[in-house]
C-alpha positions, 0 to 999 in steps of 0.5 A, spaced: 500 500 500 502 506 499 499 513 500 499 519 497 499 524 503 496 525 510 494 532 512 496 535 518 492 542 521 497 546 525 496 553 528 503 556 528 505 555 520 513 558 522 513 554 528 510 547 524 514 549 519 521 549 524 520 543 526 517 539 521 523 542 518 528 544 522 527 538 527 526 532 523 529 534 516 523 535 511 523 539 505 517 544 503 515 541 496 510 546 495 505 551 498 499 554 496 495 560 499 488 559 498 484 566 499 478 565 497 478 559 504 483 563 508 487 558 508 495 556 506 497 548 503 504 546 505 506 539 502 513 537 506 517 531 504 523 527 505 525 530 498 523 533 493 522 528 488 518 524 493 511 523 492 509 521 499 507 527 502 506 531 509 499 537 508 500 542 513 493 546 513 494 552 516 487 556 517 489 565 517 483 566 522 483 563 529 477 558 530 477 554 537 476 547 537 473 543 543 
């Protein structure tokens, strides 16, 4: 089996992206900012060529979860 990519919601882009990054050495593949739903796509993976994908969501305005 092998999957396409799994979706992360984060409400901290920069600090998200540090450790995805930073910390467990991912690479940004692309981004997309998306302003007619206020929100920004980040696909992160272990190179650039790799088709198995990490999906940062990140909304721009808060919400609160319960």
């Amino acid at each position: 089996m092998k999957y396409l990519h799994t979706m992360v919601r984060v409400r901290n882009l920069e600090k998200s992206l540090d450790f995805y990054c930073n910390k467990l050495g991912l690479v940004e593949v692309s981004r997309k900012d998306i302003a007619t739903g206020r929100f920004t796509l980040v696909f992160l993976a272990t190179t650039k060529e790799d088709t198995a994908q990490l999906e940062l969501t990140w909304n721009w305005d808060e919400e609160e979860y319960e």
